[in-house]
mmCIF file of the N, C-alpha and C atoms, coordinates in Angstrom:
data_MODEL
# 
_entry.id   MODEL 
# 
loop_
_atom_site.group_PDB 
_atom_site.id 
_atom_site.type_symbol 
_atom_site.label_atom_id 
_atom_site.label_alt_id 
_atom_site.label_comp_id 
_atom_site.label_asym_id 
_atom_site.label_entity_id 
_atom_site.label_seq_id 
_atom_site.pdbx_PDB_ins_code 
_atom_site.Cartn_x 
_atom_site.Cartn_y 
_atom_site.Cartn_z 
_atom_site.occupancy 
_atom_site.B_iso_or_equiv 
_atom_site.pdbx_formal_charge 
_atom_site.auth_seq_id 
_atom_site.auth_comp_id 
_atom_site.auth_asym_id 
_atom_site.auth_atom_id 
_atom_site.pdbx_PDB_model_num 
ATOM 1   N N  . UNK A 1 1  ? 0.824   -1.190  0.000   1.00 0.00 ? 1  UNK A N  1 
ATOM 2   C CA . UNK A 1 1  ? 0.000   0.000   0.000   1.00 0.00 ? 1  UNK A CA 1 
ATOM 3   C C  . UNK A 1 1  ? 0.870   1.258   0.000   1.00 0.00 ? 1  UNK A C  1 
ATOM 4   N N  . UNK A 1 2  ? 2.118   1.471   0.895   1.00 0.00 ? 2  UNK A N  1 
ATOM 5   C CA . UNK A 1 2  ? 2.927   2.151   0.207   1.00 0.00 ? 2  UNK A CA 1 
ATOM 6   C C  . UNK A 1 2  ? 3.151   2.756   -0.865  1.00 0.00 ? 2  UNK A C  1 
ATOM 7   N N  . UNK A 1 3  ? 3.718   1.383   -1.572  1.00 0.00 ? 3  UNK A N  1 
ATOM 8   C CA . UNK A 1 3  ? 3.937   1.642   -2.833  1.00 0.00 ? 3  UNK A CA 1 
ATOM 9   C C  . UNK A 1 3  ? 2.933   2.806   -4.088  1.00 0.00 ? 3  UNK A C  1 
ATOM 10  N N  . UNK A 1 4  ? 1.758   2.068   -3.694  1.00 0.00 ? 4  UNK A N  1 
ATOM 11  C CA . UNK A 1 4  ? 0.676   2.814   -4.139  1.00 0.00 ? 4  UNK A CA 1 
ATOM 12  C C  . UNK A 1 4  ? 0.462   4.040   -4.016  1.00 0.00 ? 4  UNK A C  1 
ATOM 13  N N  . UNK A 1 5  ? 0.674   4.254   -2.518  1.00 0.00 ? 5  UNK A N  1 
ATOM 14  C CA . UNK A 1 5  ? 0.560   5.974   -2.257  1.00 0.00 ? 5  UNK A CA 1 
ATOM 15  C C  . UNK A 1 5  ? 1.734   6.767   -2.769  1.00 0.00 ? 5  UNK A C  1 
ATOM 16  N N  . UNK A 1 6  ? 2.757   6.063   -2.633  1.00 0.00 ? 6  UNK A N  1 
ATOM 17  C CA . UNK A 1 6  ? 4.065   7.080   -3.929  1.00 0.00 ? 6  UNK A CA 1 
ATOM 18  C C  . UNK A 1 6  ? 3.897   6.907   -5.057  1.00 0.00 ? 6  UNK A C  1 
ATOM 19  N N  . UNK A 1 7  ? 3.740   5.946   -5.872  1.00 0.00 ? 7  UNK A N  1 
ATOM 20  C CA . UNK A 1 7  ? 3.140   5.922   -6.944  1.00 0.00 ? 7  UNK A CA 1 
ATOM 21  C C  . UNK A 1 7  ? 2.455   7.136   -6.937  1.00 0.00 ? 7  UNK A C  1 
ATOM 22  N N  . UNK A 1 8  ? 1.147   7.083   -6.514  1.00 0.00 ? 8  UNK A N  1 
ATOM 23  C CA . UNK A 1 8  ? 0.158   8.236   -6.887  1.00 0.00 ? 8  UNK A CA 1 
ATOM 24  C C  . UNK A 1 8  ? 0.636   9.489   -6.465  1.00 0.00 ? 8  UNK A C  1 
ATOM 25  N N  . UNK A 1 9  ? 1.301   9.895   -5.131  1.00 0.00 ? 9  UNK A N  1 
ATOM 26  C CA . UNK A 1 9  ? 2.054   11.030  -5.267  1.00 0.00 ? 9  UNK A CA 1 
ATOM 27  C C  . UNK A 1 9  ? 2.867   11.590  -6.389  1.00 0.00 ? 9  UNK A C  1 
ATOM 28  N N  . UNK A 1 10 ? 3.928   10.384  -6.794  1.00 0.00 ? 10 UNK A N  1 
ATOM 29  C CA . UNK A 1 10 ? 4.574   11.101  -7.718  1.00 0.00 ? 10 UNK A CA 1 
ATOM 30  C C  . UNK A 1 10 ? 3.522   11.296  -9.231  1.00 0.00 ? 10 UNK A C  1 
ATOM 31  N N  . UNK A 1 11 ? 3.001   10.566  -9.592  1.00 0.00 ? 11 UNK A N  1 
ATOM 32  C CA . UNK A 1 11 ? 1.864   11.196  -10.632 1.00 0.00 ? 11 UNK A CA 1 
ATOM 33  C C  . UNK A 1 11 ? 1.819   12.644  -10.458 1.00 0.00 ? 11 UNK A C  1 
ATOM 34  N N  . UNK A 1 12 ? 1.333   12.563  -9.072  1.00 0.00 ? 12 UNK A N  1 
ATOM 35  C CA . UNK A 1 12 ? 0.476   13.853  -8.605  1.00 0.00 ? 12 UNK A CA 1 
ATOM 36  C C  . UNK A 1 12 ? 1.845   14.870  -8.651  1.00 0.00 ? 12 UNK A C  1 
ATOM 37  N N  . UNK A 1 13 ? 2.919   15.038  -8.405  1.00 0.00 ? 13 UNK A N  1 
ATOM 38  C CA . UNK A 1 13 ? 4.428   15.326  -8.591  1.00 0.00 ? 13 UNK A CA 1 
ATOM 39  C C  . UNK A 1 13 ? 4.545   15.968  -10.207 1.00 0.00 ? 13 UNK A C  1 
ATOM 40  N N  . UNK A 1 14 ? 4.559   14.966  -10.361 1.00 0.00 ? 14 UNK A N  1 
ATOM 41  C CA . UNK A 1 14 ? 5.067   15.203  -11.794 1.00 0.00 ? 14 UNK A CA 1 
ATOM 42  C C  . UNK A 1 14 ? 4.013   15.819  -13.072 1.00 0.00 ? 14 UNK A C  1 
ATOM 43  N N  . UNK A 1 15 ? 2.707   15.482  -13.042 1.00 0.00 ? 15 UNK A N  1 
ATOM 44  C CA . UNK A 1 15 ? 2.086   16.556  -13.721 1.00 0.00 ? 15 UNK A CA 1 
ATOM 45  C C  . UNK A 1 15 ? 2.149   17.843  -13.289 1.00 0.00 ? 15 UNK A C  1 
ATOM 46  N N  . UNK A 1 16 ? 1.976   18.682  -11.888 1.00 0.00 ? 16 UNK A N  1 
ATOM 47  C CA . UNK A 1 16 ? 2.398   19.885  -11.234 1.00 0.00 ? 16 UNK A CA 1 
ATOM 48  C C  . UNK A 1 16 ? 3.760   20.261  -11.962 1.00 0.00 ? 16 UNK A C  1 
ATOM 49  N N  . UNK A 1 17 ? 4.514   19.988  -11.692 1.00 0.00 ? 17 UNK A N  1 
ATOM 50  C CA . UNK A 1 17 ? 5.837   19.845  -12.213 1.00 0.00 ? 17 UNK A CA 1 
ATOM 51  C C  . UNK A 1 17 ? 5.911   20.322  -14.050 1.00 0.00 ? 17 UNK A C  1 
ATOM 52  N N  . UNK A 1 18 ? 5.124   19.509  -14.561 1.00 0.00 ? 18 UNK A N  1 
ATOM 53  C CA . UNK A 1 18 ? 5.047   19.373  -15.871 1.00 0.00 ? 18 UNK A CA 1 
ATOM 54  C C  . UNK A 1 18 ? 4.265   20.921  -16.548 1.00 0.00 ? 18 UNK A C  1 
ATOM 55  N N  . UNK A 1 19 ? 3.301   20.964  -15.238 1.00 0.00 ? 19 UNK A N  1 
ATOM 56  C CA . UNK A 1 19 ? 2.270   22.171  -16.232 1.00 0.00 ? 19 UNK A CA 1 
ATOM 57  C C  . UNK A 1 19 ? 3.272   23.596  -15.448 1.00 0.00 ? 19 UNK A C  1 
ATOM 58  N N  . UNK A 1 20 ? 4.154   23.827  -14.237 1.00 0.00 ? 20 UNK A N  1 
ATOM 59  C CA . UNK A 1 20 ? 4.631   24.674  -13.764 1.00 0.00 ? 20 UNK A CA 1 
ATOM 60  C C  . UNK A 1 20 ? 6.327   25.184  -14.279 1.00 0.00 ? 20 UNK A C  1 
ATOM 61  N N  . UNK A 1 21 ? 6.854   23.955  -15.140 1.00 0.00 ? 21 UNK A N  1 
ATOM 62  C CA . UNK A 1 21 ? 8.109   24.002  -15.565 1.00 0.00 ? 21 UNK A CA 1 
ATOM 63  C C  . UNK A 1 21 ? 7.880   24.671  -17.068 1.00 0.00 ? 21 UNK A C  1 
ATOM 64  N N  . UNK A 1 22 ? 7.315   24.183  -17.611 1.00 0.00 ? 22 UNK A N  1 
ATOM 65  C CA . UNK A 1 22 ? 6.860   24.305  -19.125 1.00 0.00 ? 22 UNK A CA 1 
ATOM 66  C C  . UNK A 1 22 ? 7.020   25.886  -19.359 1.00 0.00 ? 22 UNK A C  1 
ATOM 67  N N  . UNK A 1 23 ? 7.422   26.712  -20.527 1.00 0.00 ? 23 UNK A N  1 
ATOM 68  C CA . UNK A 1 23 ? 7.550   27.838  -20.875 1.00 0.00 ? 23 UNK A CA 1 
ATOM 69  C C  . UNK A 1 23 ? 5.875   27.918  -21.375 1.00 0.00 ? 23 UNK A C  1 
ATOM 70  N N  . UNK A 1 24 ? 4.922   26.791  -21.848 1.00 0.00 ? 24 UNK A N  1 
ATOM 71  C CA . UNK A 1 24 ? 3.328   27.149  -22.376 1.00 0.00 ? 24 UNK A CA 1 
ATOM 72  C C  . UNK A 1 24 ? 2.601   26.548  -21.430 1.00 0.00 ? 24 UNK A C  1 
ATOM 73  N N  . UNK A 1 25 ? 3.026   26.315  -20.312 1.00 0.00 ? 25 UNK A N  1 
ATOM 74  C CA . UNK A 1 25 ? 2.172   25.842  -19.591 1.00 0.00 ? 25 UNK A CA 1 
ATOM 75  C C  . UNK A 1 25 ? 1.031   24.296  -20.207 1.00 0.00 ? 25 UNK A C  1 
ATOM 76  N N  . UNK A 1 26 ? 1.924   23.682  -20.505 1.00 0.00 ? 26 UNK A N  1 
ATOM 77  C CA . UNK A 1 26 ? 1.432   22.705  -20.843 1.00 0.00 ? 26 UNK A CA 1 
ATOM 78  C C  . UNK A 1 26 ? 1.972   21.126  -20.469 1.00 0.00 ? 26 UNK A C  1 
ATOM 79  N N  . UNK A 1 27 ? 1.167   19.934  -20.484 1.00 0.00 ? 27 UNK A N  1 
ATOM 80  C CA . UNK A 1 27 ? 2.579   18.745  -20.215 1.00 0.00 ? 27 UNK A CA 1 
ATOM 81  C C  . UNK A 1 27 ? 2.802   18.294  -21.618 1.00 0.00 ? 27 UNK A C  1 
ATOM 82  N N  . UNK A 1 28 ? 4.399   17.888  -21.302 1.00 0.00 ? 28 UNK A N  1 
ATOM 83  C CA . UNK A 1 28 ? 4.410   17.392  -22.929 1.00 0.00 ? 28 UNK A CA 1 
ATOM 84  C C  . UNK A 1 28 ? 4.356   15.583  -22.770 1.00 0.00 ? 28 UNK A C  1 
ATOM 85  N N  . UNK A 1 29 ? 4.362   15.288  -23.602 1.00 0.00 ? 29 UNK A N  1 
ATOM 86  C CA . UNK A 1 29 ? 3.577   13.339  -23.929 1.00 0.00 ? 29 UNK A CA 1 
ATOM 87  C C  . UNK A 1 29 ? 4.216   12.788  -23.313 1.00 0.00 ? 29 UNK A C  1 
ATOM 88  N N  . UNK A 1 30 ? 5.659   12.927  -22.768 1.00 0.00 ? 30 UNK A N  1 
ATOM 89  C CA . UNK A 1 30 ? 6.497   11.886  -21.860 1.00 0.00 ? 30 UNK A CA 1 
ATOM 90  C C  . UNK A 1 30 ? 5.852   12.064  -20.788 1.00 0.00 ? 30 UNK A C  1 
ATOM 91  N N  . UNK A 1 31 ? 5.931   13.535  -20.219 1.00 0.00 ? 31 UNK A N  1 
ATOM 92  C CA . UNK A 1 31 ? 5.364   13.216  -18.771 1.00 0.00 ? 31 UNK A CA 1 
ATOM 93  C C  . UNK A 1 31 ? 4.027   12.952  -18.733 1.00 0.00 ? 31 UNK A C  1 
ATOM 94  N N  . UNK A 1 32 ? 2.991   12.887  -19.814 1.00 0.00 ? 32 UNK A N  1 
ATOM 95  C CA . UNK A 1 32 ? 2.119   12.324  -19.652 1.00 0.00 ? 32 UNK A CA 1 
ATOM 96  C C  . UNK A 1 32 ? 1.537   11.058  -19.712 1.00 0.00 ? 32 UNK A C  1 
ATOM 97  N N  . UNK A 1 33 ? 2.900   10.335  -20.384 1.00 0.00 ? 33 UNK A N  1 
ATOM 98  C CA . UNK A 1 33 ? 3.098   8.760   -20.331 1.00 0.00 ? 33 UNK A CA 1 
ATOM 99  C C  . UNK A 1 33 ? 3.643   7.957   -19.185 1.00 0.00 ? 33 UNK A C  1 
ATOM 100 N N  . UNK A 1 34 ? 4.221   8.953   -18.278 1.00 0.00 ? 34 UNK A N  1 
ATOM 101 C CA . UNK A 1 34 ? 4.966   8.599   -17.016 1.00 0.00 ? 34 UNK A CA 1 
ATOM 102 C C  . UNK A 1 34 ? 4.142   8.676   -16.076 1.00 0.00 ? 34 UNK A C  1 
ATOM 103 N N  . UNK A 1 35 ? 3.158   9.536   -16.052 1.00 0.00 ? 35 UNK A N  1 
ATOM 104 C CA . UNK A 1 35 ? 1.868   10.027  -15.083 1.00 0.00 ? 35 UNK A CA 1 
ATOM 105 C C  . UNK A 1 35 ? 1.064   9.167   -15.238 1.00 0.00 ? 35 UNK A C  1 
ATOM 106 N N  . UNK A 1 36 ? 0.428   8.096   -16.603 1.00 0.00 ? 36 UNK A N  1 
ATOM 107 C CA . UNK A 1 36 ? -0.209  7.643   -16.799 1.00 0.00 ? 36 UNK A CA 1 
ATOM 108 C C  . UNK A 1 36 ? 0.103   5.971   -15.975 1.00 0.00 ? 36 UNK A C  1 
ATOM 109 N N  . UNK A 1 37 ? 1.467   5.887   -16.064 1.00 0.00 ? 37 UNK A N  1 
ATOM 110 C CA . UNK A 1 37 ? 2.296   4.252   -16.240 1.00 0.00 ? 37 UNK A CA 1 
ATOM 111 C C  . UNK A 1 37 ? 1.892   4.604   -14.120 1.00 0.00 ? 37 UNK A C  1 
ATOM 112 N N  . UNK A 1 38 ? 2.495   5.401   -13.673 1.00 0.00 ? 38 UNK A N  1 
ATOM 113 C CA . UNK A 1 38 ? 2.340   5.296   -12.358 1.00 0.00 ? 38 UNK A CA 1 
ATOM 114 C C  . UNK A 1 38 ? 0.764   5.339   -11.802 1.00 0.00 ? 38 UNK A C  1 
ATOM 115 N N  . UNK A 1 39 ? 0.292   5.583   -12.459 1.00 0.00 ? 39 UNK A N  1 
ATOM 116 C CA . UNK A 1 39 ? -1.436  5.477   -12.335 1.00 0.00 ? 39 UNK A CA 1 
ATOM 117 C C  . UNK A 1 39 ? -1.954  4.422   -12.583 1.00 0.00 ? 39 UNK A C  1 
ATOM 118 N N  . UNK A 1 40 ? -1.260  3.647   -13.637 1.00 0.00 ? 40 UNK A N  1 
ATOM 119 C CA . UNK A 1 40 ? -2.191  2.474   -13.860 1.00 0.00 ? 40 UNK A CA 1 
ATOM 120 C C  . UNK A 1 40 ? -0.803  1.367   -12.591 1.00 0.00 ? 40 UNK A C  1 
ATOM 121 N N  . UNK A 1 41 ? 0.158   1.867   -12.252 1.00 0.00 ? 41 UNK A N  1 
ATOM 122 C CA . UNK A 1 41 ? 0.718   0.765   -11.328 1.00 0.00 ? 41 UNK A CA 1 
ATOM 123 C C  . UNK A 1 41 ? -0.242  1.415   -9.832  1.00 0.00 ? 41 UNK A C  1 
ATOM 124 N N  . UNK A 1 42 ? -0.769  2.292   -9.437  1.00 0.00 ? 42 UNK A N  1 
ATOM 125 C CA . UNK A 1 42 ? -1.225  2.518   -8.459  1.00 0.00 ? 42 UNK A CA 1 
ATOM 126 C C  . UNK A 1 42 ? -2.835  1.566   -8.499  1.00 0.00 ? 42 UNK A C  1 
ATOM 127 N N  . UNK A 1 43 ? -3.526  1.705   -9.638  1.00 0.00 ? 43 UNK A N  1 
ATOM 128 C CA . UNK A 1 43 ? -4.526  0.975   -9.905  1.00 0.00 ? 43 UNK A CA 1 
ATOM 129 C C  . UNK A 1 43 ? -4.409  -0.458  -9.698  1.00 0.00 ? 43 UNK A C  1 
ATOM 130 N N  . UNK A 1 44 ? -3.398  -0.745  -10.338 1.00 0.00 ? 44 UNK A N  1 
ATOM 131 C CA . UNK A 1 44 ? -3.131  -2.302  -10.164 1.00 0.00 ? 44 UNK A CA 1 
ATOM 132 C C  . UNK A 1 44 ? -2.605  -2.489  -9.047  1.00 0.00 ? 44 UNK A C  1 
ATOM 133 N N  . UNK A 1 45 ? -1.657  -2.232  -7.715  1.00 0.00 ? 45 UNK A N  1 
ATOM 134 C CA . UNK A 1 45 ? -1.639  -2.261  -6.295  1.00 0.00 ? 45 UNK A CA 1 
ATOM 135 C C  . UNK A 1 45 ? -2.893  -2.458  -5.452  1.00 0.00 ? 45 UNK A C  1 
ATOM 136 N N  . UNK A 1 46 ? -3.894  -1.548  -6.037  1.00 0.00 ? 46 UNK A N  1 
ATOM 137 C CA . UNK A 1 46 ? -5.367  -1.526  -5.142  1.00 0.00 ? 46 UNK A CA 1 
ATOM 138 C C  . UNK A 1 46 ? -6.105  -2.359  -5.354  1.00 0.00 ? 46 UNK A C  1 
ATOM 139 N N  . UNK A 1 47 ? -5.384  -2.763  -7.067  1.00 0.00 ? 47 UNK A N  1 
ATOM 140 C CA . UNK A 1 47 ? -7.268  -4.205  -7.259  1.00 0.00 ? 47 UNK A CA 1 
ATOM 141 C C  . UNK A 1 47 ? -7.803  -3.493  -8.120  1.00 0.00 ? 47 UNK A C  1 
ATOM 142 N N  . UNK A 1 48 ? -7.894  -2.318  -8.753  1.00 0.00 ? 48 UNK A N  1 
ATOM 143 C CA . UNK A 1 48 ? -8.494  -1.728  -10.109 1.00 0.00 ? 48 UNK A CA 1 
ATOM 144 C C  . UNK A 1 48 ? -7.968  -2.075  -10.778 1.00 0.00 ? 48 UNK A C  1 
ATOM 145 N N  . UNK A 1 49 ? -9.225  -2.523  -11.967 1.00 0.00 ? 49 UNK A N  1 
ATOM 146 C CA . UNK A 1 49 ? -8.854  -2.930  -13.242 1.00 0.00 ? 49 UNK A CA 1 
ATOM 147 C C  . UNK A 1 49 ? -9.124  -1.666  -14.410 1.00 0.00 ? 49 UNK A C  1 
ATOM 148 N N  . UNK A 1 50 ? -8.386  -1.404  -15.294 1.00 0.00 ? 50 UNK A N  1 
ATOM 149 C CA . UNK A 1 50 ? -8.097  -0.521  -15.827 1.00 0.00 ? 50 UNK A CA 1 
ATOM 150 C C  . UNK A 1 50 ? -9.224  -0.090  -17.116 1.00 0.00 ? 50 UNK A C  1 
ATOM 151 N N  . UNK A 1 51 ? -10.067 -1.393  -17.166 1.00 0.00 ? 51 UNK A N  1 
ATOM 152 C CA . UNK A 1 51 ? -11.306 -1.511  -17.827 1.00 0.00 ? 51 UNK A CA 1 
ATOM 153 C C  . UNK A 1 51 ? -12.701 -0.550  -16.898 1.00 0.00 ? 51 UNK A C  1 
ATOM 154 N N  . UNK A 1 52 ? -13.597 0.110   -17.425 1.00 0.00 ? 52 UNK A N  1 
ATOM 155 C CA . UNK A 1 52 ? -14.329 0.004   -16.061 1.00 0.00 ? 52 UNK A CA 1 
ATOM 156 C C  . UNK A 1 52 ? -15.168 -0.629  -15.960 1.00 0.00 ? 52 UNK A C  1 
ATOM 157 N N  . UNK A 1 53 ? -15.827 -0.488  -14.876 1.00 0.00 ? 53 UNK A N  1 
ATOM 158 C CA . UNK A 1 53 ? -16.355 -1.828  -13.829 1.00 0.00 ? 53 UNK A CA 1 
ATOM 159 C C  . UNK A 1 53 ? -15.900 -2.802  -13.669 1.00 0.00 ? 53 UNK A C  1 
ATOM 160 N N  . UNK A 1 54 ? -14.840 -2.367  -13.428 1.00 0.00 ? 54 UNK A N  1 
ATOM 161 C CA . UNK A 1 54 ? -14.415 -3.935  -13.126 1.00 0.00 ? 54 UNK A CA 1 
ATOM 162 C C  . UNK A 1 54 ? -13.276 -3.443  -11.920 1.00 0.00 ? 54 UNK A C  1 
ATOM 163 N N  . UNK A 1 55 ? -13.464 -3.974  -10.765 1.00 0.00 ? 55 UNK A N  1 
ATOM 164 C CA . UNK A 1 55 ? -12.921 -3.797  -9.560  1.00 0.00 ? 55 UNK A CA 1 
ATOM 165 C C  . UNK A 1 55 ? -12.539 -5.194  -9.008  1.00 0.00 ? 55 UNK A C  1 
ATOM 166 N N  . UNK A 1 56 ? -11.751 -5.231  -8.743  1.00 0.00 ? 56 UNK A N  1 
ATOM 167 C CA . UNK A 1 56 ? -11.174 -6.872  -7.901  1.00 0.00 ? 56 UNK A CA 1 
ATOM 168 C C  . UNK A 1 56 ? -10.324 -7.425  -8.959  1.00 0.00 ? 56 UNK A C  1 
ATOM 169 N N  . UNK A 1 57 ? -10.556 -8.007  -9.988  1.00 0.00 ? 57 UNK A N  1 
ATOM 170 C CA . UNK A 1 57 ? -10.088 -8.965  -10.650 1.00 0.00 ? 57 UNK A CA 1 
ATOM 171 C C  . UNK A 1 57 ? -10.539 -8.799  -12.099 1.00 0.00 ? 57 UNK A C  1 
ATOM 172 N N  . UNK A 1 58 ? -9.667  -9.094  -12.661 1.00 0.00 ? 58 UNK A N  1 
ATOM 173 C CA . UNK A 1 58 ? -9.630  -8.710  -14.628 1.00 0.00 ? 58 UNK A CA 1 
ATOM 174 C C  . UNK A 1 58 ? -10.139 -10.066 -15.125 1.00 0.00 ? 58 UNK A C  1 
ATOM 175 N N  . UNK A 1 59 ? -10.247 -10.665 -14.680 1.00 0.00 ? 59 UNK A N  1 
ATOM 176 C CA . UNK A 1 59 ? -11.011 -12.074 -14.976 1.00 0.00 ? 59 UNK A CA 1 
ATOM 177 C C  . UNK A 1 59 ? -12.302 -12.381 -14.962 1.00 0.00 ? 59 UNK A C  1 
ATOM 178 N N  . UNK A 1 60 ? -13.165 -12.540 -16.033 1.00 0.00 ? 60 UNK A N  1 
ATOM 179 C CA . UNK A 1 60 ? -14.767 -12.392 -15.655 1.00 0.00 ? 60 UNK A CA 1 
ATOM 180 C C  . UNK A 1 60 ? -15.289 -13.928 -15.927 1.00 0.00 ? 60 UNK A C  1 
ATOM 181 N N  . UNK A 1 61 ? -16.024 -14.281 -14.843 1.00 0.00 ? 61 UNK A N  1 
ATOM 182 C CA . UNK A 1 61 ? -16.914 -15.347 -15.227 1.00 0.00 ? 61 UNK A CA 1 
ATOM 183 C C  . UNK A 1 61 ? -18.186 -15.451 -15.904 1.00 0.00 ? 61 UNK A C  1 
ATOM 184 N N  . UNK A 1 62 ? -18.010 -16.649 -17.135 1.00 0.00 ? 62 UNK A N  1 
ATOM 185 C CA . UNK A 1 62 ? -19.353 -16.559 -17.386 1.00 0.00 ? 62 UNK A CA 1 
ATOM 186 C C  . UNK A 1 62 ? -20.204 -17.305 -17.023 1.00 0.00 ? 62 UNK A C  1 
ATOM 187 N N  . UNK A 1 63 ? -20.649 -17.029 -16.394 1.00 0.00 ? 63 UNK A N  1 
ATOM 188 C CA . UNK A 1 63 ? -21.743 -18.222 -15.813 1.00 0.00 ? 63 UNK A CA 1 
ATOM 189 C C  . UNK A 1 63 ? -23.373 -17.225 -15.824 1.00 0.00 ? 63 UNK A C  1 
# 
């Protein structure tokens, strides 16, 4: 759970960072690929699946 909460800090880090460094105030695609990768590892720490509705497990039964 740790992990998770730095994970999502630094997301939270690094877009700030991204829109406050920038000469246009904008993020450019790396850090928005880096923001994204630590978001979906914070998702996957908690049990979110990156699909939605789907919480717990990426595996669906059909029954």
């Amino acid at each position: 759970m740790i992990l998770a909460c730095a994970s999502f800090g630094w997301a939270c880090i690094l877009s700030i960072l991204g829109l406050l460094l920038s000469p246009e105030h904008d993020i450019a695609g790396g850090v928005c690929m880096v923001t994204a990768q630590f978001l979906l590892l914070t998702a996957s720490i908690i049990g979110i699946d990156y699909k939605l509705n789907n919480i717990g497990s990426s595996v669906e039964s059909n029954e």
